[in-house]
VOGU-3710 file (C-alpha; in Angstrom, 3 decimals, decimal comma):
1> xxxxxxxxxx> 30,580/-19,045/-87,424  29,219/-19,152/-83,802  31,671/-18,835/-81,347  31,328/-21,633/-78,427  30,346/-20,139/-75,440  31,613/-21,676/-72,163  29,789/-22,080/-69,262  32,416/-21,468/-66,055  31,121/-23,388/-62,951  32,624/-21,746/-59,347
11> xxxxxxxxxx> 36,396/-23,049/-58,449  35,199/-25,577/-56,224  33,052/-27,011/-58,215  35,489/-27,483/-61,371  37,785/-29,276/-58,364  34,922/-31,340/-57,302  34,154/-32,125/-61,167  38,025/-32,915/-61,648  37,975/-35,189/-58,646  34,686/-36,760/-59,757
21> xxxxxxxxxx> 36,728/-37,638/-63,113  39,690/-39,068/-61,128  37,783/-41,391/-59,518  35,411/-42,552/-62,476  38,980/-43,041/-64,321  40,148/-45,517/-61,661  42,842/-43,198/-60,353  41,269/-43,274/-56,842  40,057/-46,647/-56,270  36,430/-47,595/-54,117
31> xxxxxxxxxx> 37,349/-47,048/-50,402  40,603/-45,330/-51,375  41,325/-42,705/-49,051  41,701/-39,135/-51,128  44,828/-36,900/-50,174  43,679/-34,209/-47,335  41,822/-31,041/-47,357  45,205/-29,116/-47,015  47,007/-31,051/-49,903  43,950/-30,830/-52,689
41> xxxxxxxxxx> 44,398/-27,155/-52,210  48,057/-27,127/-53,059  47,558/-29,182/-55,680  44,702/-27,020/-57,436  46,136/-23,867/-56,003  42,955/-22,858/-53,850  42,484/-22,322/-50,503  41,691/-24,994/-48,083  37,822/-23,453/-47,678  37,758/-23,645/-51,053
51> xxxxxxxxxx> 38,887/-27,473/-51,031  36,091/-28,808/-48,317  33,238/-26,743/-50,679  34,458/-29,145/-53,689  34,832/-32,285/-50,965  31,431/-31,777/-49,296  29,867/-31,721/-52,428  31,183/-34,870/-53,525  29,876/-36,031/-49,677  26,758/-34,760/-50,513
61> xxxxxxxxxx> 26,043/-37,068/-53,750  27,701/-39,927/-52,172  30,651/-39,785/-54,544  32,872/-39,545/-51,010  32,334/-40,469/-47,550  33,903/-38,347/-44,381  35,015/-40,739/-41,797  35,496/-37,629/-38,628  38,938/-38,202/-37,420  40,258/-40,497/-40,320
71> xxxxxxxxxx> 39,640/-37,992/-43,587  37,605/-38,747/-46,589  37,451/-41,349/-49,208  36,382/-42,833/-52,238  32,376/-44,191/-51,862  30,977/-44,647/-55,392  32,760/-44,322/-58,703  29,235/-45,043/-60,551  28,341/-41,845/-58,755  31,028/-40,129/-59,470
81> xxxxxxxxxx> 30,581/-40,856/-63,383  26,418/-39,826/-62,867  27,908/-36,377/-61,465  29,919/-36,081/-64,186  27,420/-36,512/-66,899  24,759/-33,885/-65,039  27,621/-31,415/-65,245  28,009/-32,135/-68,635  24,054/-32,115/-69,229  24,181/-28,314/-67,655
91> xxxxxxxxxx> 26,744/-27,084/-69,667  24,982/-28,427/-72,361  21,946/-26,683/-71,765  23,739/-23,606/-70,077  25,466/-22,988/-73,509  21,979/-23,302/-75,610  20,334/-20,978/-73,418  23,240/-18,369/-73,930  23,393/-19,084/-77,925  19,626/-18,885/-78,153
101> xxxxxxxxxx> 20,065/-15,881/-75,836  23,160/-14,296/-78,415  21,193/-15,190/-81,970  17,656/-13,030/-79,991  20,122/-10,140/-79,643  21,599/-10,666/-83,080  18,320/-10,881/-85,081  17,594/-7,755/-83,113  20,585/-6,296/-84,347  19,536/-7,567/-87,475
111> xxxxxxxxxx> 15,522/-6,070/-87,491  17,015/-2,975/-86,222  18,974/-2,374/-89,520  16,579/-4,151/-91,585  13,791/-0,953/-90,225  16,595/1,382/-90,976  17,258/0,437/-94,243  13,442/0,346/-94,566  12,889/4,147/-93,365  15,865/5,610/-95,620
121> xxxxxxxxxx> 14,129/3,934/-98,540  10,615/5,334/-97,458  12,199/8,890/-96,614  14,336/8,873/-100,360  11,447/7,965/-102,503  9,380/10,770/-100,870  12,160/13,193/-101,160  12,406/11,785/-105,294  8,516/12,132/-105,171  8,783/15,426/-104,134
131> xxxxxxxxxx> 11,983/16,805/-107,035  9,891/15,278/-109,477  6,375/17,053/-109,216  7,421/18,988/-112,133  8,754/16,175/-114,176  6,218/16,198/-116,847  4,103/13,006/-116,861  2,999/12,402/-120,822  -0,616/10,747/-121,283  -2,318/9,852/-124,484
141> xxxxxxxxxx> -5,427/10,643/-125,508  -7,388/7,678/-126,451  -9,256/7,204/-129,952  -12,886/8,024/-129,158  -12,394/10,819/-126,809  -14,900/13,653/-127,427  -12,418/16,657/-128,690  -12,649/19,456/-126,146  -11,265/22,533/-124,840  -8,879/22,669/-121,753
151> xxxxxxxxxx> -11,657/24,837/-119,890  -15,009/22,526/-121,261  -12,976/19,802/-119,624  -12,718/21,663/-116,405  -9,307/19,818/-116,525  -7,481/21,149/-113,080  -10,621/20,450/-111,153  -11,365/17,384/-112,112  -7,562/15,816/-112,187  -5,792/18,348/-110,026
161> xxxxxxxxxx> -2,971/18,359/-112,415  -1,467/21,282/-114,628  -1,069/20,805/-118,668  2,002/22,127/-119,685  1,894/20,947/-122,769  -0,108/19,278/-125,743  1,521/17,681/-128,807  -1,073/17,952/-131,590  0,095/15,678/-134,729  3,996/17,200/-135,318
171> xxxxxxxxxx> 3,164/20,695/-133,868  3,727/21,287/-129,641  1,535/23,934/-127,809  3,709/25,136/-125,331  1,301/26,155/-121,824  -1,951/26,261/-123,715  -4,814/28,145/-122,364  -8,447/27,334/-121,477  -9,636/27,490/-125,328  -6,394/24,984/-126,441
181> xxxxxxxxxx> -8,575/22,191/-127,561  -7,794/18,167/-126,786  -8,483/15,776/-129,557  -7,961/11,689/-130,077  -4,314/11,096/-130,504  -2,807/14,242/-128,365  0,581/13,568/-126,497  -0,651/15,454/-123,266  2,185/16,142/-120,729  0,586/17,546/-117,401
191> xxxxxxxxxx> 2,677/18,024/-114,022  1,489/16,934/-110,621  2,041/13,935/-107,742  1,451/10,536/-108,959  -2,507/10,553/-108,186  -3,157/13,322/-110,367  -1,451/10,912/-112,827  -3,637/8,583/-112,589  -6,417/10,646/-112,602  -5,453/12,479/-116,306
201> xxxxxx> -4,780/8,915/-117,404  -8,544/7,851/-116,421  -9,908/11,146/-117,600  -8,260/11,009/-120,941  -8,470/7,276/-121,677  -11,987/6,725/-120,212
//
């Protein structure tokens, strides 16, 4: 499960929010004088610079007013409630960006080991491919081929694949030479890669 990321606004900003929420509540009423610089820092444990950044932005959206000589107070709770929701629509979107942000580096992740896994199956089957050039590959000779000799047929030239073997009715020729003679019906093994296969199983069958 996705962990909820939170997005962390400056201190004086989360005291200007938290003020903003006071007065949409009704705890500071329209025209309400708020508490001074000096005590909103005790009460939120900041320092009084950091206590006129959160007023004056509240000032600045007309959720307070600053009356010079008299302190600051309450203006507009609607406003206060509109600042509330925009903070609310930028975490919003804050946190998308960063989860959208988190699942790019996880898919990453996640097509990283994917290609991995991809290569180690690519590098094993050529390493298998490559122990098992001498694993005999066994071909049948198809009814209708025209019986010949292993050298008539030209056989390593034309498949590139070695005969190691040819099974003729219940009797097996063990490394036959160039006069061993292919009829309809031979077991043929031959050794070789996997297009050599192919070609013996053309050449024989065709």
């Amino acid at each position: 499960m996705t962990e909820k990321i939170q997005f962390v606004q400056p201190k004086y900003q989360q005291i200007a929010l938290e003020l903003a929420k006071r007065i949409s509540d009704g705890r500071y009423a329209e025209g309400e004088k708020l508490h001074a610089r000096s005590t909103i820092a005790t009460n939120f444990h900041v320092s009084p610079e950091t206590a006129r950044k959160a007023i004056i932005v509240l000032g600045d959206i007309g959720v307070v007013t600053v009356k010079h000589g008299s302190g600051f107070f309450v203006a507009s709770s609607a406003k206060a409630k509109e600042f509330i929701e925009q903070y609310q629509d930028v975490e919003s979107i804050e946190n998308v960006k960063r989860e959208i942000h988190e699942s790019a580096k996880r898919q990453q992740a996640e097509s990283q080991h994917f290609l991995g896994l991809l290569n180690s199956l690519v590098e094993q089957t050529q390493r298998y491919n490559e122990d098992n050039k001498l694993q005999p590959y066994e071909v049948v000779v198809k009814e209708g081929f025209a019986a010949s000799t292993v050298s008539d047929l030209n056989f390593w030239h034309n498949t590139g694949a070695t005969i190691v073997a040819i099974k003729h009715q219940n009797k097996m020729i063990v490394s036959p030479g160039p006069l061993a003679v292919i009829e309809p019906g031979d077991f043929v093994y031959v050794v070789g890669d996997e297009l050599a296969y192919q070609r013996v199983a053309n050449f024989l069958t065709a």
